[in-house]
N, C-alpha and C positions, 0 to 999 in steps of 0.2 A: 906213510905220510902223504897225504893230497897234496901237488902243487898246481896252481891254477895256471892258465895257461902253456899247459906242457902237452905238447906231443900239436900236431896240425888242426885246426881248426878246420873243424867240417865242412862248415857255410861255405867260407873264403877258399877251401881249396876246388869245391866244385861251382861256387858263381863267379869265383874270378876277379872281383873286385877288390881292390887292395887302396884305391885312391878317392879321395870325396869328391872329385871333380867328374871322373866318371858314374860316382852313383848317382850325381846329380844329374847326369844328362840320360840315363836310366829312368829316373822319375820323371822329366819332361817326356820322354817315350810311350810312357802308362799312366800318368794321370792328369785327370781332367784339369783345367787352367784352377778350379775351386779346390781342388785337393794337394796342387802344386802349392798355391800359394799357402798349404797349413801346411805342407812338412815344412816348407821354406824357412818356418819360426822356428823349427829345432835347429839346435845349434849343437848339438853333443854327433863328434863325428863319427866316432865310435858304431853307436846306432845307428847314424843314415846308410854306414857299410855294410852295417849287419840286417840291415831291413831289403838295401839294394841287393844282397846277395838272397836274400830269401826270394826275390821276383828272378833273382836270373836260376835261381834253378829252378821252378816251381812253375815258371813260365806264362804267368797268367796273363789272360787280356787285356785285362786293366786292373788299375790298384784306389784302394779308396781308404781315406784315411778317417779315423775316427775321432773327432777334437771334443767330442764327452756335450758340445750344445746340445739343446731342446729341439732342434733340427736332425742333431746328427741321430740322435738317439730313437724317433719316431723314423727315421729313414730306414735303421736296421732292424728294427719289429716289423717294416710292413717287408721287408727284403723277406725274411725270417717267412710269413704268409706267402711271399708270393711266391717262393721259391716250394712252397712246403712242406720244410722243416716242421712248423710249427703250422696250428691250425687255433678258428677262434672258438671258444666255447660261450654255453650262453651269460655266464657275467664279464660282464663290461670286462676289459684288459686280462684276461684269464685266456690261456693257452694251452693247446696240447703238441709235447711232444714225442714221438715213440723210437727209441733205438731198434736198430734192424734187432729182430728178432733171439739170433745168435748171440748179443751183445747187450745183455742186461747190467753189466757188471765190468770190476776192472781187469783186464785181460794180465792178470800176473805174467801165466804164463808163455806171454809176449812180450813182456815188460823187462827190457835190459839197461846196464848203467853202462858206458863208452869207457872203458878203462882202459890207460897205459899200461906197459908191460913192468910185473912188477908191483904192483897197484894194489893192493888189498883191499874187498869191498865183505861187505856183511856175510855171512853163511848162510842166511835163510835170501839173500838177493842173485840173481841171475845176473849173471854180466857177457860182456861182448867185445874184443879188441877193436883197437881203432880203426884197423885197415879194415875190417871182416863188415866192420860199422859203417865205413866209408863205404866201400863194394856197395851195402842193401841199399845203402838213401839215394847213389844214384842211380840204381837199377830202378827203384820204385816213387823216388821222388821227383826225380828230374822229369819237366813238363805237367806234371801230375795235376794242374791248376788251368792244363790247354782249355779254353773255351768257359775260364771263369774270371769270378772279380777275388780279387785277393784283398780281405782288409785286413789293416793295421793299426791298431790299439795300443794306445801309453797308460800303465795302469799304475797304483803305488799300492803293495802290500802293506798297506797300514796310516796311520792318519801321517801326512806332511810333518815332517819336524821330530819326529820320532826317534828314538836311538836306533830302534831294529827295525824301520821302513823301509823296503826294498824296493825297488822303482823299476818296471818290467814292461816287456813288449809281449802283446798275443797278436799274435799275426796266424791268418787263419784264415780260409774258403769257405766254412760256415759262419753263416747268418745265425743260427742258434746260439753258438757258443760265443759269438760276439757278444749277442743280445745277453747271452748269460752273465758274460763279462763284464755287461753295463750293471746288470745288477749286484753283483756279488764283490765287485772289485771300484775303489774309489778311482776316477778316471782324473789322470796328470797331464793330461800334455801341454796344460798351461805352466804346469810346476816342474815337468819332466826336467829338466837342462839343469835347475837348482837342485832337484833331490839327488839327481846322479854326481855333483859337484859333494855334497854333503856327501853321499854314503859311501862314493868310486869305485861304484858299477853297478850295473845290472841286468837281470834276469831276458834271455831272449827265445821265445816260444814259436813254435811252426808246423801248424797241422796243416791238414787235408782230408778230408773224408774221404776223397778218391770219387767214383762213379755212385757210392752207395748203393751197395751190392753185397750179397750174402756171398758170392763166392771169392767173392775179395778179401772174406776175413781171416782166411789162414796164413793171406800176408799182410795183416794189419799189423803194425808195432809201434811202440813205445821207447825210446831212446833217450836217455837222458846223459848229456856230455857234462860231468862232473867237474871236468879244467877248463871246459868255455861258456860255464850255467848257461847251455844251449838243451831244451829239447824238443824231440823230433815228431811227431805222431801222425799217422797213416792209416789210410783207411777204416776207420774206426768213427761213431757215434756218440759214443756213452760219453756224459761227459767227465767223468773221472778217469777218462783215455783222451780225453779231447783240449778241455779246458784246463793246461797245462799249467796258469797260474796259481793251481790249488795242489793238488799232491804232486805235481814233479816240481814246482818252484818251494813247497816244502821242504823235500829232499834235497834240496842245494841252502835251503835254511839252516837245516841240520848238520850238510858238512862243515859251514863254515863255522857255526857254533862249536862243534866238536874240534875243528881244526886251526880255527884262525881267533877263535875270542875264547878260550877256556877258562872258566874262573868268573866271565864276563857276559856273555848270553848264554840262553837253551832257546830251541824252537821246538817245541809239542806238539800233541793231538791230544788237545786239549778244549772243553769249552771256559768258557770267564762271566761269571756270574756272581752279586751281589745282595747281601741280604742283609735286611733291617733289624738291629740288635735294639737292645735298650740303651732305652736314653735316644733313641733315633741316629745312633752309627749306620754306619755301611758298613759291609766288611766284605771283602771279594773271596770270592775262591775258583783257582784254578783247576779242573777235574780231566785223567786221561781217561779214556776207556774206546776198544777197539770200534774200529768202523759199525754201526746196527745195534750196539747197546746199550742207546737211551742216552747217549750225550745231549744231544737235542731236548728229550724231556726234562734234566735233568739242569740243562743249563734255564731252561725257563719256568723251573719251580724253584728261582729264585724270584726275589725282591726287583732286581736290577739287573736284568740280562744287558751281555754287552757282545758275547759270541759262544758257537756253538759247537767248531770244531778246531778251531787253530789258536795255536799265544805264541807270539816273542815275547820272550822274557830277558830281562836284565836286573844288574845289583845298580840302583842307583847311587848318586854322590852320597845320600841322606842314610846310604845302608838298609835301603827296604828293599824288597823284592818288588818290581816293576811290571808290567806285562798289558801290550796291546794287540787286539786284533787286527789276525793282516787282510780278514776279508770284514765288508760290512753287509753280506746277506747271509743266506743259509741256504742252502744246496743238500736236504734235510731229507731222510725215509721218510715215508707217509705213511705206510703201513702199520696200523695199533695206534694210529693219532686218532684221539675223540676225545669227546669234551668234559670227560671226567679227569683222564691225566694231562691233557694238552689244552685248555680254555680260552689261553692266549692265541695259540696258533689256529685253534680250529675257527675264530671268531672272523681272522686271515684269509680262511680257506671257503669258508661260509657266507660271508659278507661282503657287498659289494665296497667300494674304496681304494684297494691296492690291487699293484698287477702282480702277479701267478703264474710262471711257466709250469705246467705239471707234465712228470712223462711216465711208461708204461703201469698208469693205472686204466681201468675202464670208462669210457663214456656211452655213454645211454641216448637213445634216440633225442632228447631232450638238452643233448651235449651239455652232462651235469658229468662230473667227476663219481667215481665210488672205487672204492680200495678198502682190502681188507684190514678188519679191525677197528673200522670208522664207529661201530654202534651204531648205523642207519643202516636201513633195508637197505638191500641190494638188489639189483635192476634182473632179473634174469637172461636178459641180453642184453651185446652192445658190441662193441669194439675195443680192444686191447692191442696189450704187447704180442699176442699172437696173430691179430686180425680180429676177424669176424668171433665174438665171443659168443655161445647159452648156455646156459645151465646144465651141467653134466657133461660138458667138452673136455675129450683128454685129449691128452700126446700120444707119439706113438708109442708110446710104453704103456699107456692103457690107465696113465696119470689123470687124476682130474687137474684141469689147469686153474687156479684159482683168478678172480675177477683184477688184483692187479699181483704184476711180478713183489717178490721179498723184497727189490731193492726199488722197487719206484719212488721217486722223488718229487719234490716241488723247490721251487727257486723264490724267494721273496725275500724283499728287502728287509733289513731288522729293523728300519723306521717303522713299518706295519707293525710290531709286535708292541702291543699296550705296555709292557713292563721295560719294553726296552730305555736304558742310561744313555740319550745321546750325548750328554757330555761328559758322561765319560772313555765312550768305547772312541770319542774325536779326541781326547787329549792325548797333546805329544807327549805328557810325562807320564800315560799311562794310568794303570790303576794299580794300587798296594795292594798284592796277594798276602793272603794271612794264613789261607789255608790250601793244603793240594791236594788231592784224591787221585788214587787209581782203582781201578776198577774195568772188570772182564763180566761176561757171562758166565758166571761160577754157580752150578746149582747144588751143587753140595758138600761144600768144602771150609769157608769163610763164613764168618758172623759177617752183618749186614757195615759196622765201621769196625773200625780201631785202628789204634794212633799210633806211630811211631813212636818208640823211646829218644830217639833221637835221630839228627840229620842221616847217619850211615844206614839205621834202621831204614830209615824213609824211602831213599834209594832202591835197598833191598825188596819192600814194598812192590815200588818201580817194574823192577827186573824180574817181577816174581807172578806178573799177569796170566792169567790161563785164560781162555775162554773158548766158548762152542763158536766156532764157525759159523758168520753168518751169509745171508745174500749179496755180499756187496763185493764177493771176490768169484767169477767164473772157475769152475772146478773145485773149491774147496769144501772141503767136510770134516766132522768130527769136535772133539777136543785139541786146541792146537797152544803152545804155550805162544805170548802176545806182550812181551818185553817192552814197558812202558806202551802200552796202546799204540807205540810208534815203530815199530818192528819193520812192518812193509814199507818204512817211507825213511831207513836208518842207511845210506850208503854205504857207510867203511864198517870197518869191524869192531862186531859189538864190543869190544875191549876196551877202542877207543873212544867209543860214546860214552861207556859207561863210567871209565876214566873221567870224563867230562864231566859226570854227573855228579859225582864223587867230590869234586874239587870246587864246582858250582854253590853247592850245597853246605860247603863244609870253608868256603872264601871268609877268609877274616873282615872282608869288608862287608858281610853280609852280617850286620849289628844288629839288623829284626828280620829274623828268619822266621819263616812261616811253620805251622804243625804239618805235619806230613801223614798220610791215612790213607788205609783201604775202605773201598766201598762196595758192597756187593748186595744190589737189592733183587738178585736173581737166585736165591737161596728156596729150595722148594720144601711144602711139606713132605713129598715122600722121605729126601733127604734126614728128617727129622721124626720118622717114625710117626708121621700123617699119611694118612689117605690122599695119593693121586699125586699129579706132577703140577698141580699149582705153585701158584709164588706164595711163599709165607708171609704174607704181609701183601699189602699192594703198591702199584706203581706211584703212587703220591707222598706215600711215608716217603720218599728220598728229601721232602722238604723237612722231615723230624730232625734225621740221620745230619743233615747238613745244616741244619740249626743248632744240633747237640756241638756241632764239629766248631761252627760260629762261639760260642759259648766257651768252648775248651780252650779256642786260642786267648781269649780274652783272659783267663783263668778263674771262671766264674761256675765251672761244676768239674767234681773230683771227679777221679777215675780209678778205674780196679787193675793191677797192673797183671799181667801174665805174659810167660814167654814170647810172646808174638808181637804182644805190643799192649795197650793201656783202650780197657772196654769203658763202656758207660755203665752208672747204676740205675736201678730201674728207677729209684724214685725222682728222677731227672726226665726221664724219656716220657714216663707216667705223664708229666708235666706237660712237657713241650708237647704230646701227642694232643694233647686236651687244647692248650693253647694254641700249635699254630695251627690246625688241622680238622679240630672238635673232633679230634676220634679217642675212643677206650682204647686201652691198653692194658688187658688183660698180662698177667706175671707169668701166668704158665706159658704164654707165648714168648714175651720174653727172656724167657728159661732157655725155651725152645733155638730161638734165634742165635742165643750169645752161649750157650754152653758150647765147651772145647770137644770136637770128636777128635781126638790125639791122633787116634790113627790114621784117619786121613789127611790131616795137616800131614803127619811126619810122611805119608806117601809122599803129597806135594814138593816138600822139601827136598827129597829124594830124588825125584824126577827133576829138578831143578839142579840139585847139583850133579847130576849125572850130563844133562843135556849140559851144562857150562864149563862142564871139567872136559869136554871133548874139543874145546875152544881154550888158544893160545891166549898169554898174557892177560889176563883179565887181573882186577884188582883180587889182593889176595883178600881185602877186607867183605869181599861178598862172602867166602867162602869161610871165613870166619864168623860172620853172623849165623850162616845156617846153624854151624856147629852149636854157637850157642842156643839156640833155637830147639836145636834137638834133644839138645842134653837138658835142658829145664821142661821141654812135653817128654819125655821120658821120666821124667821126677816126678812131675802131676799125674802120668798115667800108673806109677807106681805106687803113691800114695791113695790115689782114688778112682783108678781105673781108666779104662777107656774114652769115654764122657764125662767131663768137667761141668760142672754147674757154676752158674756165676757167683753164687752163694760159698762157694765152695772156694771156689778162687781168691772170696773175699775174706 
């Protein structure tokens, strides 16, 4: 069991402040009479300790506070230039920035959680005791900031007034990841002192990039103190190492969901999008799927985008499922965006309007962006995540190095997205989830949806993610299983998440429960007895798949029920392809798509209860599902073989 506040507090045992009177005369020390007078208006003492002890290790020259004005804000993008972090391109408020070479990605394996002794943290997670923890930050932290400006940022995960709004400090030596933080995170410091009253507590964050140096990165790390939602980051670039208010303040999301609100919130990796039924409803849906597989597309071939990678969720008074986004930008891959599956964003990325941080893609003497996957030529030289780029450049492995890295990103507000809900993605009460999805890179295993029988099923669903590894983790490869899309970002032990899930799902106050489904639009022809490792279908059908899903909850098209969970029929899909899409819908493809290959499901199954039966206490009801699962595709493969047809099943 997590208890907060147990064991020493990192900050406070090596800055040394324990009183507000001295962190106050700390601040008269470092900042200017203009930045004095703006912490002077916080009033939560808590944080002025915890912000003074982050200057007395960290030692910086001076400290500069970020109050979120139309001043503050043009001061840390020209910081961001002049420092060059970032650089300008040729449209207007467009940026580039490049992580040191080594560091495309998030440094897992430097990424530890601060545990007491005794502690139990996730099986697929690294951890670190506290002393061993304490030892690294002041060996590498203490001074780390000599000869810079330290700023400090009040942010709120999620709009004011919110049930699951967390209200957070990024405190930080880069100018980048400030700037990022202006865009991706709603800025409190006018609300800060009210939201921490409401929610009573919050998130406290503390990088450094150090000298920004390649040989610094074998002691770059990640720390995340799970009893003083404090974490630590070092030496490191990339922002999903750096901009700690997104996957490490996630991760203290989740414990607390898991530990302190069961029954009562979830925090996901998740996007929140909304689409137009008949009669002119709305209807949202929640979707997980691991880091790099298409959450972002996915979340804006809706109707009514509201976000793309994160949801708190709760059970409202009313009995609905509630859920807000805690960031308001997108921190998005780049890579395979073009204007046939992404129209929205590419309009973003192509048009003058909004600002754009981009980092390791290419630019071209013309300081135009290009990255692969776009659909437009590309530049034969330029400059990238390697340096000097042309055409047929490899590594030292004799690699060719492509025009941008797998994991390159861009940063922009969701107000630039045409489809984006801003009143809904700002309301405190949220928006009513109907529907949720999960979903992995699965290329030959799963039909493209199908629904849970019920809330346990759903879950099951959940816990039951595989997918191919992508770019957005350093060193990973292969097929890897990817447990609710939230796997790497789960602290304690999956028993007790899933516990959570279980219970969440299945709360008697929860009187309009949402459908629950898999989605998997990564399903290939070879898979299916076609020619080549194409996708069966293309990247835009996810709006068919997620319109049929809209419809089901509503209870306005039947479905064909099998072991696994309830398919669609074709002369629905037939439909919706025509309507929301204008595409044919040929039958033998979806034959192709939704017929049962039994035996590789029952592998799946297999691999799944092998990997969870090697883990303590888990609910016994997962493992109860499988069984049934197996024992009804063993009946279908008995009675009709191998491959199930949907005809068949009907």
């Amino acid at each position: 069991m997590l208890e907060l506040g147990k064991g020493a507090d990192i900050l406070t045992h090596l800055g040394g402040i324990e009183e507000i009177d001295n962190a106050r005369s700390l601040f008269r020390q470092k900042m200017s009479r203009t930045d004095l007078a703006k912490i002077e208006t916080i009033s939560t003492s808590d944080a002025l300790i915890k912000i003074a002890n982050c200057i007395a290790v960290c030692r910086p020259d001076r400290v500069w506070v970020n109050s979120g004005s139309d001043a503050d804000l043009a001061f840390i993008r020209k910081l961001s230039l002049d420092k060059g972090e970032e650089s300008p391109l040729a449209m207007p408020d467009h940026t580039i920035h490049f992580d040191l070479p080594q560091e495309q990605a998030r440094i897992v394996d430097r990424t530890f959680y601060i545990v007491n002794p005794d502690e139990r943290t996730s099986v697929l997670a690294k951890r670190i005791e506290r002393e061993e923890a304490t030892g690294y930050i002041a060996d590498k932290m203490v001074g780390i900031m000599a000869g810079k400006t330290m700023l400090v940022g009040f942010f709120n995960r999620g709009p004011a007034g919110a049930p699951a709004t967390i209200p957070a400090l990024e405190i930080t030596s880069s100018a980048y990841v400030m700037h990022s933080a202006d865009m991706l995170y709603r800025n409190s410091f006018e609300s800060f002192d009210l939201q921490v009253k409401e929610t009573g507590f919050f998130f406290t964050n503390l990088h450094s990039e150090g000298p920004w140096r390649a040989e610094d990165l074998p002691n770059a790390r990640v720390f995340m103190d799970r009893s003083w939602l404090t974490t630590f980051a070092m030496f490191c670039t990339y922002a999903g190492n750096t901009l700690l208010l997104k996957k490490g303040n996630h991760r203290f999301a989740v414990d607390l969901a898991t530990y302190f609100r069961v029954g009562e919130q979830l925090s996901e990796h998740m996007f929140i999008t909304g689409f137009n039924g008949p009669g002119g409803r709305a209807t949202y849906v929640c979707g997980a799927a691991p880091s790099g597989c298409g959450k972002t597309t996915t979340a804006m071939a809706g109707d009514r985008f509201v976000g793309d990678d994160l949801a708190q969720m709760w059970i409202a008074s009313d009995g609905t499922l509630r859920a807000i986004n805690p960031e308001k930008g997108i921190f998005g891959i780049v890579n395979d965006v073009n204007r046939e599956g992404d129209p929205h964003l590419m309009k973003v990325l192509r048009e003058p309007g909004h600002e754009v941080i981009w980092t390791n893609v290419l630019v071209d003497d013309a300081l135009v962006p290009h990255w692969v996957g776009s659909g437009e030529t590309a530049p034969s030289k330029g400059r990238n995540f390697q340096g000097d780029w042309w055409e047929g450049k490899t590594d030292a492995a004799g690699k060719a190095i492509p025009i941008s890295h797998g994991n390159a990103r861009i940063t922009v507000r969701n107000e630039a997205i045409d489809n984006f809900d801003r009143a809904a993605a700002e309301a405190a009460a949220g928006v009513q989830v109907k529907v949720i999805t999960y979903s992995g890179r699965d290329a030959d295993t799963m039909p493209p949806i199908w629904v849970a029988k019920n809330a346990d099923h759903g879950v099951v669903i959940g816990a039951s993610i595989v997918s191919a590894a992508t770019a957005t983790e350093v060193g990973e490869s292969g097929v890897r299983r990817q447990p609710w899309a939230n796997a790497p970002f789960i602290p304690g032990a999956l028993a007790d998440y899933m516990s959570a899930q279980f219970a969440f799902f299945n709360s008697p106050r929860l009187t309009d429960p949402p459908i629950m489904a898999g989605l998997n639009y990564f399903l290939t022809h070879a898979a299916r007895g076609g020619g080549g490792s194409g996708l069966l279908g293309e990247k835009r059908d996810v709006k068919v798949w997620l319109g049929w899903l809209e419809r089901r909850c509503h209870g306005e098209v039947e479905a064909i029920e099998t072991p696994i969970g309830l398919l669609p029929l074709y002369s629905d899909l037939e439909a919706l392809f025509g309507g929301l899409i204008g595409k044919e819908y040929p039958k033998k493809l979806y034959e192709m798509q939704f017929s049962l290959y039994v035996d590789k499901i029952l592998a799946r199954i297999e691999l799944q209860r092998e990997a969870y039966a090697k883990e303590e206490n888990l609910p016994a009801t997962l493992f109860e599902i499988y069984g049934e699962q197996r024992e009804g595709l063993a009946a279908l493969r008995e009675r009709f073989g191998p491959v199930v047809s949907p005809d068949q099943l009907a």
